[in-house]
C-alpha positions as CSV (number, residue, x, y, z in Angstrom):
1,X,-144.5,39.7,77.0
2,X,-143.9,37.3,74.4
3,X,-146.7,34.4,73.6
4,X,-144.6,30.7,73.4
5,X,-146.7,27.8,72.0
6,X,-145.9,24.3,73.5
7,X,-146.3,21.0,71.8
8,X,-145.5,17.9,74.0
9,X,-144.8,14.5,72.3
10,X,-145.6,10.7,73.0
11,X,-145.6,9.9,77.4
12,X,-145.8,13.8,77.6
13,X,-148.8,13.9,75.8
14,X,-150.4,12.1,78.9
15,X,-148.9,14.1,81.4
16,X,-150.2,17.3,80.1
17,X,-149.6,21.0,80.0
18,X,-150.8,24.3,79.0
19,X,-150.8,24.9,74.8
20,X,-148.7,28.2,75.8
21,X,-147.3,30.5,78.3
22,X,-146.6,34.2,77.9
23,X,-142.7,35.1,78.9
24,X,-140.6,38.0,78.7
25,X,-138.5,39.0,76.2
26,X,-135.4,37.2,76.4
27,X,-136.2,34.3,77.8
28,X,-134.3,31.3,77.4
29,X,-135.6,27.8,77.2
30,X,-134.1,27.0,80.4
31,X,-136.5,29.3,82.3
32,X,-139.0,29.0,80.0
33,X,-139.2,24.9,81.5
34,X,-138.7,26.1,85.0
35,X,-142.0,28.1,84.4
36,X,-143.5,25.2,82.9
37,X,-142.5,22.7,86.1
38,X,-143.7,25.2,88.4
39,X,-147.0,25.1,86.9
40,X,-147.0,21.1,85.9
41,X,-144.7,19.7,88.4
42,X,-145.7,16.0,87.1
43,X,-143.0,17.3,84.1
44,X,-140.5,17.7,85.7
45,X,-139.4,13.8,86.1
46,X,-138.8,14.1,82.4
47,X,-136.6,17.0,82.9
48,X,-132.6,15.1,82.1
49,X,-134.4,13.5,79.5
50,X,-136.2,15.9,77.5
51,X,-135.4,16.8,73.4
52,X,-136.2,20.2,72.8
53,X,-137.2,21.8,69.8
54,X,-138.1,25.6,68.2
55,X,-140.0,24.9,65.2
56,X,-138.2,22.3,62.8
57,X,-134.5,22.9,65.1
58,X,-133.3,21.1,67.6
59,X,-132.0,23.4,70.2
60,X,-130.2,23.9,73.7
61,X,-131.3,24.9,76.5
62,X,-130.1,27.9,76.0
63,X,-131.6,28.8,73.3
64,X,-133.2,32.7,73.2
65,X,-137.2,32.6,73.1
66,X,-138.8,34.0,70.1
67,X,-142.6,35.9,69.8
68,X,-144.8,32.7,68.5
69,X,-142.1,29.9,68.9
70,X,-143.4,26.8,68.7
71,X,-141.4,24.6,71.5
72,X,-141.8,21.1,71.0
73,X,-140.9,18.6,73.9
74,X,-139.8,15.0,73.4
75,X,-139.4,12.3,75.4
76,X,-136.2,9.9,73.9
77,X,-137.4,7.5,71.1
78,X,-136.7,3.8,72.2
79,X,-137.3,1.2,69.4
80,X,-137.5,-2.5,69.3
């Protein structure tokens, strides 16, 4: 098991979530958010919106989980 630390962003900051969740090794981010929406369903509106980052990279969703990741979630900026 690999320990993945979460950071959430702006709206998602009020929704909430767990700091971090332990996957296996191999894990993609894809499956890493289904694990996250089964435990915080309230995230999962956000889901065709959300910018996904490992560390100081942007990255897909199918990008390979890494022991200590940091995974940061963003909503999309709107200015005015």
């Amino acid at each position: 098991m690999m320990k993945i630390k979460l950071q959430y962003f702006s709206q998602l900051r009020d929704v909430g979530g767990p700091s971090s969740l332990d996957v296996c090794s191999g894990v993609t981010v894809q499956e890493l958010l289904d694990q996250l929406f089964a435990l915080k369903p309230d995230l999962h509106c956000w889901d065709k919106h959300l910018l996904i980052a490992a560390g100081n990279d942007w990255v897909s969703r199918a990008y390979v989980l890494h022991e200590n990741d940091m995974i940061s979630l963003m909503p999309p900026v709107q200015g005015g």
